[in-house]
Every structure is written in structure tokens, then in C-alpha cells.
KOLVO-640251 format. One record per atom (N, C-alpha, C): residue in one letter; x, y, z. Coordinates in pm, whole numbers, padded with zeros to 5 digits, always signed. Example, Ala and Ser with C-alpha at 12.3 -4.5 7.8 and 13.67 -1.06 7.14 Angstrom:
% residues 2
A+01319-00569+00780;A+01230-00450+00780;A+01320-00330+00780;S+01285-00225+00708;S+01367-00106+00714;S+01290+00003+00787;
% end
This chain:
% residues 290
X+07685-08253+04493;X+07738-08220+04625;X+07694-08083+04671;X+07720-08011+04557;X+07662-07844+04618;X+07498-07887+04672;X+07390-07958+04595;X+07300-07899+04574;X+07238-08006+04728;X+07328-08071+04731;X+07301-08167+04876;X+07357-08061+05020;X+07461-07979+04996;X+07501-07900+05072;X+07372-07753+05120;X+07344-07726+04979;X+07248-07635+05002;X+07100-07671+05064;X+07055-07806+05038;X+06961-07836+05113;X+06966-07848+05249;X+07098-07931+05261;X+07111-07924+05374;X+07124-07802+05515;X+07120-07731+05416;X+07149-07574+05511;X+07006-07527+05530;X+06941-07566+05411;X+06783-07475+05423;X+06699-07595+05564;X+06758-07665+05575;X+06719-07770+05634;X+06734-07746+05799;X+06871-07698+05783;X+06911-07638+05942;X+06872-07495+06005;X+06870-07446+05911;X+06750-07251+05890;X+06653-07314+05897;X+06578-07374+05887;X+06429-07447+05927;X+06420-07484+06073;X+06501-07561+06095;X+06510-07633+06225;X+06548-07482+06328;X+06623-07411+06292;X+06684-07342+06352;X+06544-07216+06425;X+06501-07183+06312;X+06411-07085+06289;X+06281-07156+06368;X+06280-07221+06360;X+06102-07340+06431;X+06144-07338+06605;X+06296-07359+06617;X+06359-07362+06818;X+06309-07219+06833;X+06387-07134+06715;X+06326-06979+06795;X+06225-06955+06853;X+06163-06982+06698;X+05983-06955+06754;X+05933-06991+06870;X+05979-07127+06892;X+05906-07175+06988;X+05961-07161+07154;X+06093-07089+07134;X+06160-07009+07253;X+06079-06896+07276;X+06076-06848+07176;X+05952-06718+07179;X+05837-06721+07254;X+05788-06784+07181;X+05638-06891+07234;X+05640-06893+07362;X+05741-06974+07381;X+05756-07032+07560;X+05765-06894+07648;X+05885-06788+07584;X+05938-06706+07704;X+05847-06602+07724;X+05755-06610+07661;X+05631-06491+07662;X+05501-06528+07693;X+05493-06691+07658;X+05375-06758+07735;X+05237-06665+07660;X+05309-06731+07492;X+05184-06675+07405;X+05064-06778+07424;X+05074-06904+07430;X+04970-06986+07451;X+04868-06918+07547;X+04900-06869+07677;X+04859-06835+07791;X+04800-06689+07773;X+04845-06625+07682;X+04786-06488+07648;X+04673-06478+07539;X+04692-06599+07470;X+04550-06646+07378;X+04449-06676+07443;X+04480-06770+07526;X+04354-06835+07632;X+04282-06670+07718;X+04402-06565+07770;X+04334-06501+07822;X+04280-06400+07707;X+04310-06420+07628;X+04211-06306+07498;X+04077-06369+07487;X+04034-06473+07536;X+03891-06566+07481;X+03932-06610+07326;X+04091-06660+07303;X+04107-06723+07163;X+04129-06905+07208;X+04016-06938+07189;X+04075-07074+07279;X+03993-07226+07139;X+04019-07274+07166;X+03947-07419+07065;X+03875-07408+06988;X+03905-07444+06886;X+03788-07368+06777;X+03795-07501+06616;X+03691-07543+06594;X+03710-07639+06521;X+03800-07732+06534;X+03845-07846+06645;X+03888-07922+06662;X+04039-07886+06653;X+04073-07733+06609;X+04218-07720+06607;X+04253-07653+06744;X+04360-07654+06845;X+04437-07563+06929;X+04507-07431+06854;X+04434-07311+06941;X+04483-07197+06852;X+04592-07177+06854;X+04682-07204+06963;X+04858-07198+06984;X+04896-07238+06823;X+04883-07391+06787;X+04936-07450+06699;X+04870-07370+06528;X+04718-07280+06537;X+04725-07244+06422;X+04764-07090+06385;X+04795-07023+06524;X+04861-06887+06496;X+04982-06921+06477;X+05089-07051+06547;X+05206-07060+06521;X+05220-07052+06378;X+05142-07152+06326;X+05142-07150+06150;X+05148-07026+06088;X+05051-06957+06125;X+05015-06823+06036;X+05140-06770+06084;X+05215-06722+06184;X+05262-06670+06232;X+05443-06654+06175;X+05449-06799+06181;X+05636-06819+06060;X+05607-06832+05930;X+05478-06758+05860;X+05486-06766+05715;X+05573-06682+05649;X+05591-06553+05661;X+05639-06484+05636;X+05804-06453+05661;X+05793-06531+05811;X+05980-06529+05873;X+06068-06691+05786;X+05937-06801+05745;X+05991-06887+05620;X+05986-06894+05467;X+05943-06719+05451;X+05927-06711+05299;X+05811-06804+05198;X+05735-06829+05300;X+05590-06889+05220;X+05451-06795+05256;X+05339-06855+05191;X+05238-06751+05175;X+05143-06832+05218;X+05006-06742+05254;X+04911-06843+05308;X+04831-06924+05273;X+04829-06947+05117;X+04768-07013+04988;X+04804-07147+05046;X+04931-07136+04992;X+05006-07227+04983;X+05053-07332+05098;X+05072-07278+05264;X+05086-07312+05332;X+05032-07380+05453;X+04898-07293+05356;X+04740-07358+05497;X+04691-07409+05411;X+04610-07330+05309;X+04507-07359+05254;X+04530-07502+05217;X+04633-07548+05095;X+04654-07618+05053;X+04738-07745+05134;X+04761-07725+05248;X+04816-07818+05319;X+04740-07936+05411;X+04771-08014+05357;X+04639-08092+05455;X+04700-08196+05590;X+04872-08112+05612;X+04904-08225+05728;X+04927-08091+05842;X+04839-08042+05885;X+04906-07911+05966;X+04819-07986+06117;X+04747-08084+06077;X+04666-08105+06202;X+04514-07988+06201;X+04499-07910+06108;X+04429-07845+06091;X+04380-07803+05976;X+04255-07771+05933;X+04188-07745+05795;X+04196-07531+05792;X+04154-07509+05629;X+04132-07348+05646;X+04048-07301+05698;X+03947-07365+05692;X+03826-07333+05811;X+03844-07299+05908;X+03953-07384+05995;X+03954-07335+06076;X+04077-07264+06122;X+04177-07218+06002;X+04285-07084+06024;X+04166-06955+06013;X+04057-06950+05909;X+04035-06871+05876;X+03914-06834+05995;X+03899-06898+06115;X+03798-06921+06170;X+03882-06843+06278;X+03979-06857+06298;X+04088-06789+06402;X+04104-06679+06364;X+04122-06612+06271;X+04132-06472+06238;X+04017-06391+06227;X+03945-06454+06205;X+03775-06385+06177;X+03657-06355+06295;X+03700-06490+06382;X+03591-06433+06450;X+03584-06333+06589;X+03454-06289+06569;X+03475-06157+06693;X+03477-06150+06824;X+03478-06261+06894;X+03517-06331+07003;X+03658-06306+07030;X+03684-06307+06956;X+03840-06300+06967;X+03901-06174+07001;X+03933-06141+07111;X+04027-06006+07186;X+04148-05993+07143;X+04150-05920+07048;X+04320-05968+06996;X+04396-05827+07063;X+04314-05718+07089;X+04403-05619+07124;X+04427-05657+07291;X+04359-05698+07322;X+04378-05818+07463;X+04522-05880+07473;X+04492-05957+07351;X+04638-06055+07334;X+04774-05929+07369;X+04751-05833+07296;X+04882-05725+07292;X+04894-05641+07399;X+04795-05599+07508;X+04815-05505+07586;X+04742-05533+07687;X+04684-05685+07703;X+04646-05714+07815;X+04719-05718+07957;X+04828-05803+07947;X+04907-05797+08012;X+04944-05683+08095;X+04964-05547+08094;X+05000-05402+08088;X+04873-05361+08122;X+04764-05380+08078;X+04623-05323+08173;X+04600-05431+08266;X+04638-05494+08293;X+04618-05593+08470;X+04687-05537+08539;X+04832-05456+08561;X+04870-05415+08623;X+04867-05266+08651;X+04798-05219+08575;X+04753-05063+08600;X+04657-05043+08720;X+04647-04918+08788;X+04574-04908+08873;X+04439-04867+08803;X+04308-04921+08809;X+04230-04874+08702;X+04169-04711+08804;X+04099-04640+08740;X+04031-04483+08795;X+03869-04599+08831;X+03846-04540+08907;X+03717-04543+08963;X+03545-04522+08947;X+03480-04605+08950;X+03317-04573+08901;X+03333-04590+08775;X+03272-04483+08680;X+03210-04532+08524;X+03311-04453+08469;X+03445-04410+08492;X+03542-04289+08443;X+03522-04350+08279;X+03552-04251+08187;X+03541-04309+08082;X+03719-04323+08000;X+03815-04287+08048;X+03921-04313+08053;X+03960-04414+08202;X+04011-04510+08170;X+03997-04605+08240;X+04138-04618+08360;X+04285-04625+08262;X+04400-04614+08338;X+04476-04583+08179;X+04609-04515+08252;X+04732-04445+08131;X+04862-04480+08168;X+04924-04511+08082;X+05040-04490+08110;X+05173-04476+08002;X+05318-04398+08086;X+05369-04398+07976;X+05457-04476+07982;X+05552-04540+07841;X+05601-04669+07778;X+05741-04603+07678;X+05842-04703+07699;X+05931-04672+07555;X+06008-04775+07485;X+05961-04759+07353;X+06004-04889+07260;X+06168-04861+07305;X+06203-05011+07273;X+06330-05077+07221;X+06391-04948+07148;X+06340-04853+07066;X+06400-04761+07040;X+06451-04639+07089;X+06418-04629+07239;X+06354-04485+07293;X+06293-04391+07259;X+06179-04425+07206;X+06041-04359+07174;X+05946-04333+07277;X+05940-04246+07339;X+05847-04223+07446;X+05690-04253+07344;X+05643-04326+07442;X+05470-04330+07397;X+05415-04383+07553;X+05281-04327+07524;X+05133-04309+07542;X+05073-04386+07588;X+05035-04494+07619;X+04943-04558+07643;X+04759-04553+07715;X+04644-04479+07641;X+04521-04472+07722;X+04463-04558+07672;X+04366-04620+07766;X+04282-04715+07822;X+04151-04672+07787;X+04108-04680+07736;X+03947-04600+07730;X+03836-04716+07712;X+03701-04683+07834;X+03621-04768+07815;X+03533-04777+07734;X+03482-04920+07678;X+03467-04930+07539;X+03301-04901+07574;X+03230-04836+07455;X+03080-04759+07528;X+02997-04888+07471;X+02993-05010+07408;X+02909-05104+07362;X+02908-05212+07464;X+03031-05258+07508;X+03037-05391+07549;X+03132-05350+07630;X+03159-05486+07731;X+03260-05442+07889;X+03415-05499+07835;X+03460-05383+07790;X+03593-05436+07748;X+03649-05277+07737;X+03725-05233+07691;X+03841-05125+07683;X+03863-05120+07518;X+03934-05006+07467;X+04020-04996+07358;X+04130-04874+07411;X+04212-04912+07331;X+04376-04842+07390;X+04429-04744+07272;X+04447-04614+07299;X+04537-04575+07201;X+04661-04499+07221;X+04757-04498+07127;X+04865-04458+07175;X+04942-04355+07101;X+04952-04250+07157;X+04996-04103+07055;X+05179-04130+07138;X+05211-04022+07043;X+05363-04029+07066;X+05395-03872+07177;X+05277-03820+07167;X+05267-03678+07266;X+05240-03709+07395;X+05345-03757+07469;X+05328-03809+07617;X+05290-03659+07714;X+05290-03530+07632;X+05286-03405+07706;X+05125-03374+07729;X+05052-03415+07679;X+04903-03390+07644;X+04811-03452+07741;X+04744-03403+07776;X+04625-03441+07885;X+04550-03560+07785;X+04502-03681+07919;X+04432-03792+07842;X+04336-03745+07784;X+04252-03686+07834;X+04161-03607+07750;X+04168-03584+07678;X+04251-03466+07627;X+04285-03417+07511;X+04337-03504+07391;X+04392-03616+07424;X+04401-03767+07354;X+04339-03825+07294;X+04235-03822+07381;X+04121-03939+07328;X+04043-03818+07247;X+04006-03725+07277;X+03896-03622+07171;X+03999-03591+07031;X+04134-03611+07001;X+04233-03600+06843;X+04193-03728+06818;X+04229-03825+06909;X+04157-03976+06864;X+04056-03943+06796;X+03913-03923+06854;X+03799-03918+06822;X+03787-03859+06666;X+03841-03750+06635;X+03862-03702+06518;X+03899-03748+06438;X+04003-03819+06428;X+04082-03929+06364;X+03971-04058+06339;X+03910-04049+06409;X+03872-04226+06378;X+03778-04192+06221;X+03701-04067+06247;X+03660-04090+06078;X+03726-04100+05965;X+03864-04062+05964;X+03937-04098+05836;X+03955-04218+05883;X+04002-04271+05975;X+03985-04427+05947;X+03833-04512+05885;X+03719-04492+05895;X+03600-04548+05869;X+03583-04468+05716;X+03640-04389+05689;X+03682-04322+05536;X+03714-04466+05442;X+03828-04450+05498;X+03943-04595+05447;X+03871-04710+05449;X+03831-04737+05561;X+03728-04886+05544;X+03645-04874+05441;X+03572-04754+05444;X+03460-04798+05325;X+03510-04745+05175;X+03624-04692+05137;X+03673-04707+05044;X+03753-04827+04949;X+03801-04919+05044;X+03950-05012+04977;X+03784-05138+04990;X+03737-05175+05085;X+03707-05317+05044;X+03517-05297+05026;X+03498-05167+05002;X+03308-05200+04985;X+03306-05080+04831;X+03404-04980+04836;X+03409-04897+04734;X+03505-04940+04596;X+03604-05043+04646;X+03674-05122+04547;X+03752-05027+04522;X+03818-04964+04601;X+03938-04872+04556;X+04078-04967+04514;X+04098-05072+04575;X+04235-05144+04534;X+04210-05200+04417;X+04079-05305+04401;X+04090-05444+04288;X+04037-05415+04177;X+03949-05294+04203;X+03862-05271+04112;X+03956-05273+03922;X+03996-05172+03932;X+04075-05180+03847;X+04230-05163+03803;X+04302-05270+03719;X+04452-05300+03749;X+04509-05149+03670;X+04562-05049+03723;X+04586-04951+03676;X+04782-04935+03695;X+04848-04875+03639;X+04974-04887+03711;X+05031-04743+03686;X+05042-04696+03568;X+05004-04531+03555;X+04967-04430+03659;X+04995-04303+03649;X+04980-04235+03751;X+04848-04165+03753;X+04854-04096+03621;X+04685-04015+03565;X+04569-04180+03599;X+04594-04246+03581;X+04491-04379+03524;X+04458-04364+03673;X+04522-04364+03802;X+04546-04407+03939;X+04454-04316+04007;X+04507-04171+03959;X+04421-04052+04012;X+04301-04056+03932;X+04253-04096+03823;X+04135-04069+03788;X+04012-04211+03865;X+04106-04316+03879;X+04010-04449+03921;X+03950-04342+04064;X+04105-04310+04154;X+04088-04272+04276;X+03944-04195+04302;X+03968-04069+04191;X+03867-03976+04201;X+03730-03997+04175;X+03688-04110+04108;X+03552-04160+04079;X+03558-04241+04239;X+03628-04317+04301;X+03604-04395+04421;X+03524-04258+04533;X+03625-04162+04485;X+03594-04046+04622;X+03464-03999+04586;X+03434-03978+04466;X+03273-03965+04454;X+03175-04004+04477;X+03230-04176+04458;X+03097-04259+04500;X+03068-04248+04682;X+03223-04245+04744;X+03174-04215+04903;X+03132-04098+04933;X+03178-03947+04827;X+03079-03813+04853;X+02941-03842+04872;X+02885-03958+04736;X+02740-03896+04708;X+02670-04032+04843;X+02753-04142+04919;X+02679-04235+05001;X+02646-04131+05115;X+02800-04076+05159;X+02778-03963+05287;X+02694-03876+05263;X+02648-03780+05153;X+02529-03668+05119;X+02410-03769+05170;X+02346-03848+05081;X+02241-03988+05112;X+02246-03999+05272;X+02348-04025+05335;X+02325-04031+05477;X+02323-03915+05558;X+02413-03805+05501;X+02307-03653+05554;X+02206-03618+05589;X+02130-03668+05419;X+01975-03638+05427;X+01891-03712+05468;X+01968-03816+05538;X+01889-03912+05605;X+01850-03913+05734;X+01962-03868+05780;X+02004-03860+05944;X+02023-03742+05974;X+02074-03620+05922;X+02127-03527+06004;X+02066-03416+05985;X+01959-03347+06088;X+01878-03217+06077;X+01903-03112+06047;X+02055-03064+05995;X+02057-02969+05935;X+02051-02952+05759;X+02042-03078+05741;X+01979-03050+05567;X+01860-03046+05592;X+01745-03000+05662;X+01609-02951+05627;X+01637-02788+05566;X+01695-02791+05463;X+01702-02642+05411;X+01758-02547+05507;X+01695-02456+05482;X+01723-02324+05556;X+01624-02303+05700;X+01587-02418+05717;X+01542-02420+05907;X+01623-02432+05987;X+01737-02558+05969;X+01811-02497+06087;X+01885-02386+06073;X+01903-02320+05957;X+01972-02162+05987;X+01888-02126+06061;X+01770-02100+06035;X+01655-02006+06111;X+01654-02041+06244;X+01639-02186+06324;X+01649-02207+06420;X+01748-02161+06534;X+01879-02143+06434;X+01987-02087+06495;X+01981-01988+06527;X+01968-01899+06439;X+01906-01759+06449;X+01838-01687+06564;X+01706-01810+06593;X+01594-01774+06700;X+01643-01802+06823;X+01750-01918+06833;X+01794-01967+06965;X+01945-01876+06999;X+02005-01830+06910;X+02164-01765+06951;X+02194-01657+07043;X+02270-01695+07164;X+02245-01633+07263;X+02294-01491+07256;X+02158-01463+07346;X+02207-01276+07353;X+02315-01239+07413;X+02383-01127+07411;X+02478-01053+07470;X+02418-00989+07577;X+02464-00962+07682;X+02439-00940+07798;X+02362-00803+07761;X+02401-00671+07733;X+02345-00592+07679;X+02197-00547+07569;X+02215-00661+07480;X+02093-00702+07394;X+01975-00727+07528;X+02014-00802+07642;X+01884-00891+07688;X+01905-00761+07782;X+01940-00659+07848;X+01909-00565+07950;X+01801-00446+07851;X+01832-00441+07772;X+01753-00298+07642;X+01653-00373+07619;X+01660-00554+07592;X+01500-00594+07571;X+01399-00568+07685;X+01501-00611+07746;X+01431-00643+07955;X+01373-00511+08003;X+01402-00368+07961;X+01339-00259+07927;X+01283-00213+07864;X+01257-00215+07769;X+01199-00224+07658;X+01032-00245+07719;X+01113-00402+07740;X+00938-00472+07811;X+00860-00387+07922;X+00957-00384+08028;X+00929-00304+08146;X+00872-00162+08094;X+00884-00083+08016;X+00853+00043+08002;X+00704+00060+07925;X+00717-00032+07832;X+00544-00077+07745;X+00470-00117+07849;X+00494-00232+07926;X+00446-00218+08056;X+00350-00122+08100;X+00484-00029+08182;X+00426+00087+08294;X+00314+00172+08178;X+00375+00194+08063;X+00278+00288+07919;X+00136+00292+07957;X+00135+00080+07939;X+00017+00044+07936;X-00043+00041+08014;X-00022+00079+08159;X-00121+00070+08233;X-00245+00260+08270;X-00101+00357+08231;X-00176+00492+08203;X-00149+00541+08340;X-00122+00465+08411;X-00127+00549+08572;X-00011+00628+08596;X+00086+00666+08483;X+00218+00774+08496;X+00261+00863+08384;X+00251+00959+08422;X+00271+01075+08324;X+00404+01042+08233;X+00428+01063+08111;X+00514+01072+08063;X+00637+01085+08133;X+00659+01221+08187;X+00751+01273+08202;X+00825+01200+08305;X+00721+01123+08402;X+00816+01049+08465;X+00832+00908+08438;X+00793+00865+08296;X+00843+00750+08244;X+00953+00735+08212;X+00989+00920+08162;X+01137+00941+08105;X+01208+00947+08231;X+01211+01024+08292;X+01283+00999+08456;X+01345+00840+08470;X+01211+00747+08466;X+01260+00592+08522;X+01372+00524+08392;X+01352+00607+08304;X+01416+00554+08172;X+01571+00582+08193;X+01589+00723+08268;X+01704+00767+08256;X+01761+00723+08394;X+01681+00683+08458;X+01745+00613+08582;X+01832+00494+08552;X+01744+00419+08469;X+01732+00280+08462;X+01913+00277+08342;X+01907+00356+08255;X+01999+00371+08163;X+02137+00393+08291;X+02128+00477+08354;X+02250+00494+08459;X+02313+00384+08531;X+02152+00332+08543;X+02231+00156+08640;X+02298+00078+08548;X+02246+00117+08436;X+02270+00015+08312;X+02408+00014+08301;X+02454+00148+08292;X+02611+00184+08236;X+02685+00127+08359;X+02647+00163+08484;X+02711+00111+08573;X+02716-00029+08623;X+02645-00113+08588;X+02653-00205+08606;X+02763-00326+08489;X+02763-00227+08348;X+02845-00288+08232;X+02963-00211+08265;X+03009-00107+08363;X+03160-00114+08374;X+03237-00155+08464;X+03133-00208+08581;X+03131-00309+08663;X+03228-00424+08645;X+03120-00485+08514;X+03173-00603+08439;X+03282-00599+08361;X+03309-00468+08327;X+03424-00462+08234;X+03542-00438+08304;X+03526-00368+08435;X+03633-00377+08553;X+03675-00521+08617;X+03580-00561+08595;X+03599-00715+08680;X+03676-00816+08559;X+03669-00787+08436;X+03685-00879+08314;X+03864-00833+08297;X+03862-00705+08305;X+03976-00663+08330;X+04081-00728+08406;X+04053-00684+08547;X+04091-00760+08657;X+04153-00902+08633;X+04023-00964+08575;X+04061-01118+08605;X+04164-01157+08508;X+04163-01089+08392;X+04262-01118+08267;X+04412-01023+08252;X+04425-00967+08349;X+04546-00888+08341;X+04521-00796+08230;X+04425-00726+08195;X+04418-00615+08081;X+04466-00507+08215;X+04553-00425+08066;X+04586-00321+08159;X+04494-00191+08097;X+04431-00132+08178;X+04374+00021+08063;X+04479+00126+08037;X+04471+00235+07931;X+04539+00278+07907;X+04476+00439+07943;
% end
């Protein structure tokens, strides 16, 4: 009797849990937000019916081995669950924030921030929302900081910074074998696997240094730097004389004495013209002199 009672309950938590979903489904008109992601028919299965699957594995305490793979009455094969998650056709950040960029006013011409706006979870969490156009293909990517105070700009360039520790991570866990490689559970064992992983991506990134990036030609681009680093306003007026005075030397048609004359002229404008600048620098910055 119990064990007829207890089925019977897992039976009605099933039923119960499958109306939700599919209240869900309905009141959000996920079908309709797949189709507009470009997630639409794909190996004879409807994607509605194989994200639904993937989708209550976890809210019915089963796994995806077990529930796709091995299932052969879903109306659908793994091929083609695994065909739904994989391929790149598929707009999935579309699916999540499409909705919310149709109704934005987009900015104009080739802006490379597209439209923003701000949003707050169910929790009252102020966030972020930018739009940024995607530079490969005609589509967008969105990101969202929790600093609603910050210029989009200034957004997207911490983004930008950020994204290499993310492409860090990618090529560590599934091409560097940081997770499977080896079953360690220990803490020393953990940090030492870790630290051989971080080596092997030191010595790929050095390899692609010296592959790609012109400042490992030794000590040329120091030198280059060197030859190109801009003068100080002062440096280029003493060269700019310099020149001018070898010049007049060379041609012989002026006595010394009044080379020194034009020298000491030229030095007077000089000063006056750098406190000029230093009056005006003043000025503009609220320095006060003392």
C-alpha cells in the first residue's frame, strides 16, 4: 500500500511538473522565440519538443545519458538533441535577449555600440544591458555589467579586457585537459596538475608571440621606439635651431658676432613663447602659482 501510494505521488509530481512546463512554454511563447533565433527543424525532430526534453532533465532528476541518449521513444534520436545544441546556426543569445533588442531604439549608421539599456532582476539588481555590433557577421553580442554608472564605452573596452581570461579558460579545461586529465582529489596533487596545465598554455602563447607579434624581434622594437618617441616641445625648438644656425655658419655670409646676436634673439622668443604655454596650461587647469 505504501509503495503504491508513493508511486502514485511521483506519478502526480510528473504530471504536475510536465502542465508547468508547458504553461511556461505557452506564456512566453518559447516555441516562437526558437523559430526567431534560426533554431527551427533539424533532423526530422521539432526543436520545441527536443529543448523541452533537454530542458526538464534536471527539474525531473534525470541526466542526459540516460534520458535521450538511451531513449528511443522521445520521437527523436541523439543526433539530433546533440545536433540542437551544437550547431552554429543557432542564435541562442537571440533566444534570451532578442525580444528586448526589437524594442530598443537602435543608434544610427555603422555605431559600433548598437542600443543600451538599463534592467532589474526579480531581485532588484540594477543591470546593464549593451548591444554591441558583432565585427564578423550581421548580428550583435550583449553584455551586461552590474555598473549601470559607467559610460557604454567604457563597458565594452573592461569587456574587451576580460574576454582574454575567458579564451584563457577555453583553451585550458577542454584542449589543455585541465579537468579529465588527471583524477586528483588532494590539494598539493591539484596545484601541481594545475601548474604544469599553466605551463603548457605559457609556452603555446610565447610560440604565438614569436609568431605574430613584432615586438619579439629582439631589441628592434626597443630601438624603434626610441627613434620614433615623441619630442617635447622644447627638445624639437633647440633641434629646430640648432639646424637653423649650421645653416646660416654654412653659408659664410655673417660674421660671428652676429650669429650670436640671432642666437640670443632667438633664445628670448624661445623663453617667451614656453611661458606663454605655461601661462595658458595654468589657466586652463586651475594651477594656482605661488
Amino acid at each position: 500500500m505504501v509503495n503504491y501510494s508513493e508511486k502514485h505521488f511521483e506519478e502526480q509530481e510528473e504530471i504536475r511538473l510536465e502542465n508547468t512546463i508547458a504553461s511556461f512554454f505557452s506564456d512566453f511563447q518559447v516555441g516562437h522565440l526558437l523559430n526567431g533565433a534560426g533554431i527551427r527543424k533539424l533532423r526530422g525532430a521539432w526543436p520545441l519538443k527536443g529543448f523541452a526534453a533537454i530542458f526538464r532533465l534536471p527539474l525531473a532528476g534525470k541526466n542526459f545519458y540516460r534520458s535521450i541518449v538511451e531513449q528511443d521513444d522521445l520521437g527523436f534520436g541523439k543526433d539530433a538533441a546533440y545536433a540542437l545544441l551544437r550547431n552554429p546556426r543557432h542564435n541562442w543569445r537571440r533566444l534570451m535577449l532578442g525580444g528586448l533588442y526589437a524594442l530598443l531604439t537602435k543608434r544610427p549608421g555603422r555605431a559600433r555600440i548598437l542600443a543600451a539599456v538599463n534592467v532589474e532582476t526579480r531581485q532588484g539588481q540594477q543591470v546593464r544591458i549593451v548591444f554591441v555590433r558583432h565585427r564578423h557577421k550581421r548580428d550583435w553580442l550583449a553584455v551586461l555589467p552590474t555598473r549601470v554608472d559607467l559610460a557604454d564605452e567604457e563597458i565594452v573596452r573592461i569587456y574587451g579586457k576580460r574576454w582574454d581570461i575567458e579564451v584563457c579558460f577555453k583553451m585550458l579545461k577542454p584542449h589543455l585537459r585541465l579537468e579529465k586529465e588527471a583524477q586528483l582529489r588532494d590539494y598539493d596533487g591539484l596545484i601541481g596538475h594545475l601548474t604544469v596545465v599553466m605551463t603548457r598554455y605559457m609556452f603555446l602563447s610565447f610560440r604565438q608571440r614569436l609568431h605574430s607579434d613584432q615586438r619579439t624581434a629582439g631589441s628592434l622594437f626597443h630601438a624603434c621606439c626610441e627613434e620614433v618617441r615623441d619630442l617635447t616641445l622644447l627638445d624639437a625648438m633647440q633641434r629646430l635651431m640648432t639646424l637653423v644656425i649650421d645653416r646660416i655658419r654654412a653659408t659664410g655670409e655673417l660674421p660671428e658676432d652676429v650669429i650670436s646676436k640671432m642666437i640670443d634673439a632667438m633664445m628670448g622668443a624661445m623663453a617667451e613663447i614656453m611661458e606663454t604655454i605655461r601661462r595658458s596650461h595654468s589657466n586652463k587647469y586651475g594651477i594656482v602659482e605661488g
